[in-house]
TORPAFI-949782 format. One line per field, with one value per residue: residue number from 1; residue in three letters; x, z, y negated of N, C-alpha, C, O, CB in turn. Coordinates in nm, 2 decimals. Glycine has a CB too. Layout:
<atoms>
pos <- c(NUM:...) $
code <- c(ALA:...) $
n_u <- c(X:...) $
n_w <- c(Z:...) $
n_v <- c(Y:...) $
ca_u <- c(X:...) $
ca_w <- c(Z:...) $
ca_v <- c(Y:...) $
c_u <- c(X:...) $
c_w <- c(Z:...) $
c_v <- c(Y:...) $
o_u <- c(X:...) $
o_w <- c(Z:...) $
o_v <- c(Y:...) $
cb_u <- c(X:...) $
cb_w <- c(Z:...) $
cb_v <- c(Y:...) $
</atoms>
This chain:
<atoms>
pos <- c(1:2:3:4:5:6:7:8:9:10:11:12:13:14:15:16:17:18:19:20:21:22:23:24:25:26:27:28:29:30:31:32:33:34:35:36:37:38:39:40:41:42:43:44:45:46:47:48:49:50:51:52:53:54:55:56:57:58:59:60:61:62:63:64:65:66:67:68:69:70:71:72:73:74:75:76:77:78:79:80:81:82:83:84:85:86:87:88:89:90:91:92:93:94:95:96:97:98:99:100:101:102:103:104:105:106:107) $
code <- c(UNK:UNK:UNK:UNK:UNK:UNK:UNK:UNK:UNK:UNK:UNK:UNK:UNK:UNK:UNK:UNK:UNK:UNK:UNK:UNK:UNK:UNK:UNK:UNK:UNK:UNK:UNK:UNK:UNK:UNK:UNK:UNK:UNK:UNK:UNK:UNK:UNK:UNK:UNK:UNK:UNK:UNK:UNK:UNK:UNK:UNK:UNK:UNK:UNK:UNK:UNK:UNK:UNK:UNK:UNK:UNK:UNK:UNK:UNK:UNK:UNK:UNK:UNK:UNK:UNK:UNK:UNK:UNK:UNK:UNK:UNK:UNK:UNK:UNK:UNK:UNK:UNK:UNK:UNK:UNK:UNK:UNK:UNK:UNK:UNK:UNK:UNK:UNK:UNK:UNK:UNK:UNK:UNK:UNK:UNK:UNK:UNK:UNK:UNK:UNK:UNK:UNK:UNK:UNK:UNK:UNK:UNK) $
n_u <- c(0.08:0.07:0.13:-0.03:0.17:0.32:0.29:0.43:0.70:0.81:1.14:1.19:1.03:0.91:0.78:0.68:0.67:0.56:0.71:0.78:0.62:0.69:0.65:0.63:0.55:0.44:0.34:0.10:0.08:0.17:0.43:0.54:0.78:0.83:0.89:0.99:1.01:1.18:1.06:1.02:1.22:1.08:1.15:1.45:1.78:1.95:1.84:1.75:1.56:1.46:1.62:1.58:1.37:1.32:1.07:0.92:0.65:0.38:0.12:-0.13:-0.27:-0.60:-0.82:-0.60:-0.45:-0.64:-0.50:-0.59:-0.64:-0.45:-0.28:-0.28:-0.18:-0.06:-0.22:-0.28:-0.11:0.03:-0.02:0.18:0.27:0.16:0.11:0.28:0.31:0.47:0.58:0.78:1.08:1.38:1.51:1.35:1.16:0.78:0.58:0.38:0.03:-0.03:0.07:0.10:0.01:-0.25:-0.14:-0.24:-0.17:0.12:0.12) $
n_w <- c(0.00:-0.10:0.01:0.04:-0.10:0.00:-0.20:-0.04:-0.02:-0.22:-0.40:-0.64:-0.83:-1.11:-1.37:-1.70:-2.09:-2.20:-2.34:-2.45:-2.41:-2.32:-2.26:-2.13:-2.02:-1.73:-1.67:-1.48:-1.45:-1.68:-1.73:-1.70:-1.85:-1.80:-2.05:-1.96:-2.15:-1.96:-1.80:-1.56:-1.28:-0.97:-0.74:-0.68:-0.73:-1.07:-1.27:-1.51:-1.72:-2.05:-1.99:-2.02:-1.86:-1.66:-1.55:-1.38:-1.35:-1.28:-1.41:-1.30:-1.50:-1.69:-1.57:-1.43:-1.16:-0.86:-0.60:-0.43:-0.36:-0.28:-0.48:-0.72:-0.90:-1.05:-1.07:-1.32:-1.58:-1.84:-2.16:-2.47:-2.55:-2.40:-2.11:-1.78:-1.39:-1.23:-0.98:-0.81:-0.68:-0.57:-0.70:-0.98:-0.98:-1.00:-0.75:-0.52:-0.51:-0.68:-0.88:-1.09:-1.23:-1.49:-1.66:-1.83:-2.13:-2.24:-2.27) $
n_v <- c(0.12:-0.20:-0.54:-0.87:-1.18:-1.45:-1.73:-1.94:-1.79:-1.79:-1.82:-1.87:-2.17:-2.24:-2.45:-2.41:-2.38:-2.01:-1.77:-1.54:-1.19:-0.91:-0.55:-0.21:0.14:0.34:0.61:0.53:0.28:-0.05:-0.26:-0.57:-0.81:-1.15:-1.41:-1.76:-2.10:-2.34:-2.63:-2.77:-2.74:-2.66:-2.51:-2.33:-2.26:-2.28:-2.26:-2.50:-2.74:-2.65:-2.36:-2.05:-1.87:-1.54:-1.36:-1.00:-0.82:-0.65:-0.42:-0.23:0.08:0.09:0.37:0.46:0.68:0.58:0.39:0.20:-0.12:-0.31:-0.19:-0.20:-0.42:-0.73:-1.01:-1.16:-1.19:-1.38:-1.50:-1.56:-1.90:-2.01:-2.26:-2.25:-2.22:-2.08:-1.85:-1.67:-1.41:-1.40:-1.21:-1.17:-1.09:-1.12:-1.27:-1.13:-1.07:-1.27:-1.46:-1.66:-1.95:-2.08:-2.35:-2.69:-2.75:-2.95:-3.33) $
ca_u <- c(0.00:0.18:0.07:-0.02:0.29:0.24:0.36:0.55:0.82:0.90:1.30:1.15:0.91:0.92:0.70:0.67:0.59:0.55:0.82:0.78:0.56:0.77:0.57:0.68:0.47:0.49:0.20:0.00:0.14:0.23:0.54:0.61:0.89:0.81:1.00:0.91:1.12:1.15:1.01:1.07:1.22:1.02:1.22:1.48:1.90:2.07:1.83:1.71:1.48:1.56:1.63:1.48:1.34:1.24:0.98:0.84:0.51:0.27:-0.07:-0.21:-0.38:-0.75:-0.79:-0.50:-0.51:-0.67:-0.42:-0.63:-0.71:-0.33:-0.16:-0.35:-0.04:-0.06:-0.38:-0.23:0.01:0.02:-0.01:0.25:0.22:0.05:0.23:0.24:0.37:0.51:0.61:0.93:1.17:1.55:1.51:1.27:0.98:0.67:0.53:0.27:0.00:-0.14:0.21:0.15:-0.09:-0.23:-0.18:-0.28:-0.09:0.19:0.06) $
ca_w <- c(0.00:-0.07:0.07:-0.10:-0.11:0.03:-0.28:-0.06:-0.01:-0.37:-0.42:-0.73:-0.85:-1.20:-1.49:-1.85:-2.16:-2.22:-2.53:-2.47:-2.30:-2.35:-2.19:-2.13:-1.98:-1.70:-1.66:-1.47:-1.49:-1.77:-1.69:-1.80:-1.84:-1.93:-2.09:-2.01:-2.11:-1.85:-1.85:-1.50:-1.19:-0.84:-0.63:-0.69:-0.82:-1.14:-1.37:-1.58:-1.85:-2.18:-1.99:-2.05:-1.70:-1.65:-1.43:-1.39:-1.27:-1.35:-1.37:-1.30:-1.62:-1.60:-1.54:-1.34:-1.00:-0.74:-0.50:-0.34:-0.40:-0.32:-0.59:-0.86:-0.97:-1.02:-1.09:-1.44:-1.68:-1.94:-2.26:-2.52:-2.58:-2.23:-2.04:-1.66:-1.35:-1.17:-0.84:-0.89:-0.60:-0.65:-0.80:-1.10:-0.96:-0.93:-0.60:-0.54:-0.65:-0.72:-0.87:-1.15:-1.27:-1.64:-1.71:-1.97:-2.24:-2.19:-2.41) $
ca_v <- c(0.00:-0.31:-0.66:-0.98:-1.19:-1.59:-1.82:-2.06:-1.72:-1.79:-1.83:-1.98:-2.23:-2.34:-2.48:-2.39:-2.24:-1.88:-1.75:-1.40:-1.09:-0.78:-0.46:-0.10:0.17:0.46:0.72:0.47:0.12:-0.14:-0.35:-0.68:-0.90:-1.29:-1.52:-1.91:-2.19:-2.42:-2.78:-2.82:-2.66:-2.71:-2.51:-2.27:-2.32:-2.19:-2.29:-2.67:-2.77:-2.58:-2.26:-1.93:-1.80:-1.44:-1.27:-0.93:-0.81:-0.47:-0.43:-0.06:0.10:0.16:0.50:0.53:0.70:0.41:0.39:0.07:-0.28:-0.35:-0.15:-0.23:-0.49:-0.87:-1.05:-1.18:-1.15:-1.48:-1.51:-1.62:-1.98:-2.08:-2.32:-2.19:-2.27:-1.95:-1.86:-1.59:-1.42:-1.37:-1.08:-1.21:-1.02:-1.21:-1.29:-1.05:-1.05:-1.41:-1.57:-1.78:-2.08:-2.11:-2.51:-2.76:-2.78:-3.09:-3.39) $
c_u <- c(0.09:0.08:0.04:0.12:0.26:0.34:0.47:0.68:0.86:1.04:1.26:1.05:0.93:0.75:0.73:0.63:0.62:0.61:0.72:0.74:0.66:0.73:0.67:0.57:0.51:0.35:0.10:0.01:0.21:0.28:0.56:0.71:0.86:0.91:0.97:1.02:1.04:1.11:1.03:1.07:1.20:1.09:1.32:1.64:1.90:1.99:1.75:1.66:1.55:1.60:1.55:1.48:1.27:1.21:0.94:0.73:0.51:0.16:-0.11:-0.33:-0.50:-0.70:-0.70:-0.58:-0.54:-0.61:-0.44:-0.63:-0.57:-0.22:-0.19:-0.28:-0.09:-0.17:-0.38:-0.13:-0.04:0.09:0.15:0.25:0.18:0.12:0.14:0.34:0.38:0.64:0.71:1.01:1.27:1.55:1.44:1.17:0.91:0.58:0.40:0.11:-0.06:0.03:0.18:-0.02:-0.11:-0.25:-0.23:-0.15:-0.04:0.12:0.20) $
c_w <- c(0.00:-0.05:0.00:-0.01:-0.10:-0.09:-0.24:0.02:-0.14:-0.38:-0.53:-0.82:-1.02:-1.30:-1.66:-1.94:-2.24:-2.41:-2.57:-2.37:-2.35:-2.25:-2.20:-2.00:-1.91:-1.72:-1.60:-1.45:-1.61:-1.69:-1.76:-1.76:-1.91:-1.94:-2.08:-2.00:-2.05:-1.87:-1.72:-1.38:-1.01:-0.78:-0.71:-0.76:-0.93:-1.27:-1.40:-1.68:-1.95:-2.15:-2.01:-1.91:-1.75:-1.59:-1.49:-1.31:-1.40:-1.33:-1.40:-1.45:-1.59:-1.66:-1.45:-1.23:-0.94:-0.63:-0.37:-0.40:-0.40:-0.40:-0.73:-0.93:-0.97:-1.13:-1.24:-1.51:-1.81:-2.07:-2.32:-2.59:-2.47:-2.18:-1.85:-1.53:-1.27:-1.08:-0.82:-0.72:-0.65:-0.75:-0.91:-1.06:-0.89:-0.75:-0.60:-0.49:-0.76:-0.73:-0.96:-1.19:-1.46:-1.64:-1.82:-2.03:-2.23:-2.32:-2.45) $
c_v <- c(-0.12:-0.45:-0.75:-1.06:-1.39:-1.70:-1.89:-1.94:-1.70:-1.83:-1.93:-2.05:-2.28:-2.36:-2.47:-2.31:-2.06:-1.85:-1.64:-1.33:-0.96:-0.68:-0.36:-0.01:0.28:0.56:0.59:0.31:0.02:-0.21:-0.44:-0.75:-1.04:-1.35:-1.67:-1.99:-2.26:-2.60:-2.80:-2.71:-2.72:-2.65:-2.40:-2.36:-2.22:-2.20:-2.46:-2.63:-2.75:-2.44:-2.18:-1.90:-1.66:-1.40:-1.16:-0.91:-0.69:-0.51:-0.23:-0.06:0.15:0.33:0.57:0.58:0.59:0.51:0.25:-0.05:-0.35:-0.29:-0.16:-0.33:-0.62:-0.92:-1.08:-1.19:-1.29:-1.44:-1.61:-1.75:-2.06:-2.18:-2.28:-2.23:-2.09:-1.96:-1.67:-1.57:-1.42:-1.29:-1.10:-1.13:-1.11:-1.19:-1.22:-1.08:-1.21:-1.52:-1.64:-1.82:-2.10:-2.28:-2.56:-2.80:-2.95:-3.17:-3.40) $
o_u <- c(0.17:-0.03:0.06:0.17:0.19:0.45:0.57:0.75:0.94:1.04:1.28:0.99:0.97:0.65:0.82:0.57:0.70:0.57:0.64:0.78:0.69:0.76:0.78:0.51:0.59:0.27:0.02:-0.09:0.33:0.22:0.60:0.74:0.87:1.01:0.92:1.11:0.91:1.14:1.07:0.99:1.28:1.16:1.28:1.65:1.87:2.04:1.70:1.69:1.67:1.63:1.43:1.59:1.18:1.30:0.91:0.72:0.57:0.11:-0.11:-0.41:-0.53:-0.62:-0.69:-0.69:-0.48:-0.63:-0.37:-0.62:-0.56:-0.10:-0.13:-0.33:-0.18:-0.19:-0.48:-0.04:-0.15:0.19:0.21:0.23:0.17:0.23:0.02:0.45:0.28:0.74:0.64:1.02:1.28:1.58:1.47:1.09:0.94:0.55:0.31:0.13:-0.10:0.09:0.25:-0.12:-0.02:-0.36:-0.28:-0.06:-0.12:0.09:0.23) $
o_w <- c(0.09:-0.09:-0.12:0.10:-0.18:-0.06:-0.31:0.11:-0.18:-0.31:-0.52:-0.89:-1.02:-1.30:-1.71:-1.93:-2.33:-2.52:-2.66:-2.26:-2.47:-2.14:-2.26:-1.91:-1.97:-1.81:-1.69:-1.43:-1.61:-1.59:-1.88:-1.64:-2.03:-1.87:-2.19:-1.91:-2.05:-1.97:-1.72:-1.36:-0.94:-0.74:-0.82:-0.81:-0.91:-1.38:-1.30:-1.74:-1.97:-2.25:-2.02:-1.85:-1.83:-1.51:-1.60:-1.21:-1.51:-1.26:-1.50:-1.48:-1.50:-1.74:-1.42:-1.20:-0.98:-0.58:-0.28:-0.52:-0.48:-0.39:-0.83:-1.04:-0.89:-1.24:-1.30:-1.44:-1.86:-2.10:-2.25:-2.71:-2.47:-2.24:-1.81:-1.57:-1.26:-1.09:-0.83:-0.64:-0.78:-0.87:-0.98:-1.14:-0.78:-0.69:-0.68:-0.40:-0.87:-0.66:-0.94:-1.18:-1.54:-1.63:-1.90:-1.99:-2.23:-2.43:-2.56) $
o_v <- c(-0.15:-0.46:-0.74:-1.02:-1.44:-1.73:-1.91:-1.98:-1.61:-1.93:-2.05:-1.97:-2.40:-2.29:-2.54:-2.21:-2.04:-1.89:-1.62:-1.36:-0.97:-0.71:-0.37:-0.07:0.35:0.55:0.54:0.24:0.03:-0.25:-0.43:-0.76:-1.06:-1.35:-1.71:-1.99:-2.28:-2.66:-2.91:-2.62:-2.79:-2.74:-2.37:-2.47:-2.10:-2.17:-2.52:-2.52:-2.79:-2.37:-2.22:-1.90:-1.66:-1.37:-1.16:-0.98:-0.66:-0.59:-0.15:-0.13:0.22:0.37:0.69:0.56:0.49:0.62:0.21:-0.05:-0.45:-0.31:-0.12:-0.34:-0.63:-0.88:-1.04:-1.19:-1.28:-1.37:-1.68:-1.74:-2.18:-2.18:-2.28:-2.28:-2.01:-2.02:-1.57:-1.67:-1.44:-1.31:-1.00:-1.09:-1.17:-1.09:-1.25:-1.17:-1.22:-1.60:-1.74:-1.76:-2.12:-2.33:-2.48:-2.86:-3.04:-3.12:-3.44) $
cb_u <- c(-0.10:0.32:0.14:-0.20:0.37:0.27:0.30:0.51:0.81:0.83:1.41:1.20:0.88:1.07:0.67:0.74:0.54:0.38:1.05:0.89:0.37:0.94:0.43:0.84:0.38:0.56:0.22:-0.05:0.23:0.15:0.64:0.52:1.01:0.71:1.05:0.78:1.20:1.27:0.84:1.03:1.33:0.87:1.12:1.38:2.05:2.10:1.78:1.83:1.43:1.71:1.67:1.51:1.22:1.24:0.85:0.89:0.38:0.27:-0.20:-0.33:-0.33:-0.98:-0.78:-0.38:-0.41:-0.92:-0.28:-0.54:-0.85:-0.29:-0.12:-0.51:0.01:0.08:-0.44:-0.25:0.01:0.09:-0.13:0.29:0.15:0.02:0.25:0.25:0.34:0.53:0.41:1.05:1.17:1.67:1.46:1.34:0.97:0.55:0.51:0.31:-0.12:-0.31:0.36:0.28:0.00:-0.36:-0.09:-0.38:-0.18:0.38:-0.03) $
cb_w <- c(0.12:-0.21:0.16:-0.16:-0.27:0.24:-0.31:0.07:0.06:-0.48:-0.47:-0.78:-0.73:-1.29:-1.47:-1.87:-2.27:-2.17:-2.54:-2.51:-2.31:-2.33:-2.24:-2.09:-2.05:-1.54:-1.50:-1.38:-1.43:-1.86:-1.68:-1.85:-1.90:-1.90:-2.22:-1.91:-2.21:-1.76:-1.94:-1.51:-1.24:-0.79:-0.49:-0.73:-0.74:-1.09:-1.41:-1.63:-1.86:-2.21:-1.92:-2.16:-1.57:-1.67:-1.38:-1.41:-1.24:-1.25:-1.55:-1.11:-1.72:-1.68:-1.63:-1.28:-0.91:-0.70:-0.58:-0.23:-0.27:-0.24:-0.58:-0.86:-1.12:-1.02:-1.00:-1.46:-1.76:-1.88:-2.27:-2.56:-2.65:-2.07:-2.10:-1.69:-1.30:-1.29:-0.74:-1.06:-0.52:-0.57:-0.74:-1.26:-0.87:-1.06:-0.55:-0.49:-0.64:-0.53:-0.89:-1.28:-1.19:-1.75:-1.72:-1.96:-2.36:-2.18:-2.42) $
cb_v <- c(0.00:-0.32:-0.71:-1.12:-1.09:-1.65:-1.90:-2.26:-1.61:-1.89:-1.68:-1.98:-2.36:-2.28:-2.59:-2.38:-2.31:-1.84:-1.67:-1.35:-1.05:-0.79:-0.42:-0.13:0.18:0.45:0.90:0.53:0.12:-0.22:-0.30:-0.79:-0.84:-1.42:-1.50:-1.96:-2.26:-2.39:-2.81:-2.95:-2.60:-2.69:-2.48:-2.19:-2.33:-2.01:-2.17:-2.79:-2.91:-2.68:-2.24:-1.79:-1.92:-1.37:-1.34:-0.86:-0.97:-0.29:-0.59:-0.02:0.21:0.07:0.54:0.44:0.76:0.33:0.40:0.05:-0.36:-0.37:0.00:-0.28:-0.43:-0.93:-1.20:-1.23:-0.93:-1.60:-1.55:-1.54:-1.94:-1.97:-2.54:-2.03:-2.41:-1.83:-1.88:-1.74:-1.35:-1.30:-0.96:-1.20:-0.88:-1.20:-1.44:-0.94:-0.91:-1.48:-1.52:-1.76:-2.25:-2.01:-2.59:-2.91:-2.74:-3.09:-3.54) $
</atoms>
C-alpha cells in the first residue's frame, strides 16, 4: 500500500511544456517518463529555463489485479504539448500520487 505523497516534499518544483511521454509496460502497470522543457524553476538546483526536466510516474492497467485505491499509480500523466507545473523528487519520480498541474498555455 503506498501513501499519497504531500507536494511541498517535492525536491523539485518546475514549470513547463511537455516534449515527450515515452511509456513502457509490466504485466500490470504502464510506466512513463516525461520530458518538459522548462520555462521556469520554483524550487529545486541543477536545472534553468531551456532545460529538459524528467519525471516518472505509473498508472495501473484496468484489469490489473486491485491492489487498493493506493496502488492504482498517479492521478495523471500529461499530454505532449500541455504546459504543466510538476512537483518531482530527486530521484525524477513524481510525487505520489497528485504531482502535477495542467496550465494555460503561456501567451
Amino acid at each position: 500500500m503506498r501513501l499519497p505523497e504531500a507536494r511541498s516534499k517535492a525536491d523539485h518544483v518546475v514549470t513547463g511544456v511537455v516534449t515527450a511521454v515515452h511509456a513502457s509496460e509490466t504485466a500490470d502497470y504502464r510506466n512513463f517518463v516525461v520530458e518538459i522543457k522548462v520555462e521556469q524553476v520554483e524550487k529545486g538546483a541543477g536545472f534553468k529555463p531551456g532545460d529538459t526536466f524528467r519525471a516518472t510516474c505509473y498508472q495501473r492497467k484496468e484489469g490489473a489485479a486491485d491492489r487498493g485505491p493506493d496502488d492504482a499509480g498517479h492521478k495523471l500523466v500529461p499530454k505532449v504539448g500541455q504546459r504543466v507545473k510538476a512537483y518531482v523528487k530527486a530521484d525524477g519520480e513524481a510525487i505520489y500520487p497528485d504531482w502535477i498541474d495542467i496550465l494555460k498555455p503561456a501567451r
